[in-house]
C-alpha positions as CSV (number, residue, x, y, z in Angstrom):
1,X,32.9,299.4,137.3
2,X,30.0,299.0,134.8
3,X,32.6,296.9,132.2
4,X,33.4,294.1,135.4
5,X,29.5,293.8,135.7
6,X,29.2,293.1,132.2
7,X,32.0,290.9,131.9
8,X,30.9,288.8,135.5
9,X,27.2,288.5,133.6
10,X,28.8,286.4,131.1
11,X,31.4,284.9,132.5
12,X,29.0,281.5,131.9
13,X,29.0,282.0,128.3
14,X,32.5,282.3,128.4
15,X,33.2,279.1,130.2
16,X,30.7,277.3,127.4
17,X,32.7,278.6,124.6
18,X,35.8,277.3,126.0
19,X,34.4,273.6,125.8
20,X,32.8,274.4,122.9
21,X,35.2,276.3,121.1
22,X,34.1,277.5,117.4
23,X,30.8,275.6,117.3
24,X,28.3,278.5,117.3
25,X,25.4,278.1,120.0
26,X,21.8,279.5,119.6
27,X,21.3,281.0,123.5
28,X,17.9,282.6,122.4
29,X,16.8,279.0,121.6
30,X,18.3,277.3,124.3
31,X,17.2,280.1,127.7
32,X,13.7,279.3,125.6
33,X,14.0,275.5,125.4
34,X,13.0,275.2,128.8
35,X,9.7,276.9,129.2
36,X,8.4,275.3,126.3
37,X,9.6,271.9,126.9
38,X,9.5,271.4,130.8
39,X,6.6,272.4,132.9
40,X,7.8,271.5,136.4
41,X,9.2,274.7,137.7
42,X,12.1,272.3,139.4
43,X,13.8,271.2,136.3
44,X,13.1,275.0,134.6
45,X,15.4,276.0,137.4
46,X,18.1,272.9,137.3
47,X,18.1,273.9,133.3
48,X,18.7,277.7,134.0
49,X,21.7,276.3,136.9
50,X,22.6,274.1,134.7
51,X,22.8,277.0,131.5
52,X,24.7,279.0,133.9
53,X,27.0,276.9,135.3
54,X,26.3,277.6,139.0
55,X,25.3,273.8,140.3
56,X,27.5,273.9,143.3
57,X,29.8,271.0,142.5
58,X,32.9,269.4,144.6
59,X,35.5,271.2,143.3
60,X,33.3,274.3,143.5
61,X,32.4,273.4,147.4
62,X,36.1,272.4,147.6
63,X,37.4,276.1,146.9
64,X,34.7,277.4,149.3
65,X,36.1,275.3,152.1
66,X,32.0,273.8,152.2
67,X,33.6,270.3,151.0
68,X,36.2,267.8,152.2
69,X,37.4,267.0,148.6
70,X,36.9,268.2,145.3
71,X,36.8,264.6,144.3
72,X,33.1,263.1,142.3
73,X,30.7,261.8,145.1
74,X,30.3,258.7,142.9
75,X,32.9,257.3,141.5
76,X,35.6,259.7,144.0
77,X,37.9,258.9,141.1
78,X,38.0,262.5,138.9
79,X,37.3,266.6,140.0
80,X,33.4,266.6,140.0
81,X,33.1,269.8,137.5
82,X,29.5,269.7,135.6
83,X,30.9,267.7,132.4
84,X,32.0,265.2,134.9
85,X,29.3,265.0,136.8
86,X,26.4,264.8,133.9
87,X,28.5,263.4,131.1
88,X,32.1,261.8,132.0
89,X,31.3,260.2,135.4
90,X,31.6,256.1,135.1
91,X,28.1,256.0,137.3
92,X,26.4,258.6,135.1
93,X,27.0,256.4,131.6
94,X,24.6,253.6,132.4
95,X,22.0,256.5,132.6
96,X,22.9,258.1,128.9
97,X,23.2,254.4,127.4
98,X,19.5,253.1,128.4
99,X,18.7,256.4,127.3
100,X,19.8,255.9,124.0
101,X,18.6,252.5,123.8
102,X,15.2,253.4,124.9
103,X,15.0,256.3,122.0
104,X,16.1,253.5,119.7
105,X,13.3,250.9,120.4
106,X,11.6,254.1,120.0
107,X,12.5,255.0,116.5
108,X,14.4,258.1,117.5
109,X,18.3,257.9,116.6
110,X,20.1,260.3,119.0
111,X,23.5,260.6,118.9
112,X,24.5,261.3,122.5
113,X,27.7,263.4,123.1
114,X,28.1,266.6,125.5
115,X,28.5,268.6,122.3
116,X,25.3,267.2,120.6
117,X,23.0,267.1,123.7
118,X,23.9,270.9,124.5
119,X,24.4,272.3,120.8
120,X,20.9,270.2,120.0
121,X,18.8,271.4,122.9
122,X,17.8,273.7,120.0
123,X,15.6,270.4,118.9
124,X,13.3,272.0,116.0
125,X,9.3,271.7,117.8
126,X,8.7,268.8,115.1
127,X,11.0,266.7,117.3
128,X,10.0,268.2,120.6
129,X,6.1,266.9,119.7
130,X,7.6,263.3,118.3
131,X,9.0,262.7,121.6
132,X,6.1,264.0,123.5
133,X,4.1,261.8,121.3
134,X,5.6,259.2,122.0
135,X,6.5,259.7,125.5
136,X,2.4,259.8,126.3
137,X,2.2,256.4,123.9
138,X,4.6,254.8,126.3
139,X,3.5,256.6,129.7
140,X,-0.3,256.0,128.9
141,X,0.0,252.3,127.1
């Protein structure tokens, strides 16, 4: 009984090493990344959904019998899993390439990949306080 509990607590970690197979992620840094980078307590909690895979997607809604298809809501083309929905989706890329632009007119060359963005939320605090620097340049300019 006690072993199923411990393997159903990390079943999430599990499902992150499948995608990202022998890279080694820091999960200290990352559960701390977003107290000290996010102080709105509604994108602390998307993170930690988000961390733990429970965002209730399509296909996860589908399986549930709580959706009609397990099809994307926005391009209704693919299975909307969480790598679809925040990294694959055709709608979602617009979003990732103005963000990259923007951090380029900002001096800041980001390399943008599902593997990077998640193995790199461990950004050193230098980098954390460049972008909040610059962040409050731009938001306060």
């Amino acid at each position: 009984m006690y072993s199923n509990k411990i393997r159903k607590k990390h079943a999430w970690k599990k499902k992150w090493q499948v995608l990202f197979g022998e890279h080694e992620l820091n999960w200290k840094h990352i559960f701390t990344m977003p107290y000290k980078a996010i102080i709105e307590s509604t994108l602390s909690n998307f993170q930690y959904k988000y961390i733990h895979r429970i965002i209730a997607t399509n296909k996860y809604l589908f399986k549930c019998k709580l959706s009609n298809s397990h099809l994307c809501d926005f391009c209704s083309e693919n299975i909307e899993t969480i790598e679809h929905l925040f990294w694959e989706c055709k709608h979602i890329q617009p979003i990732w390439n103005q963000l990259v632009s923007f951090l380029e007119q900002q001096q800041l060359n980001v390399k943008l990949s599902l593997l990077n963005i998640e193995k790199e939320i461990a950004l050193s605090n230098d980098t954390l306080q460049i972008c909040e620097q610059k962040w409050n340049r731009i938001k306060f300019s």
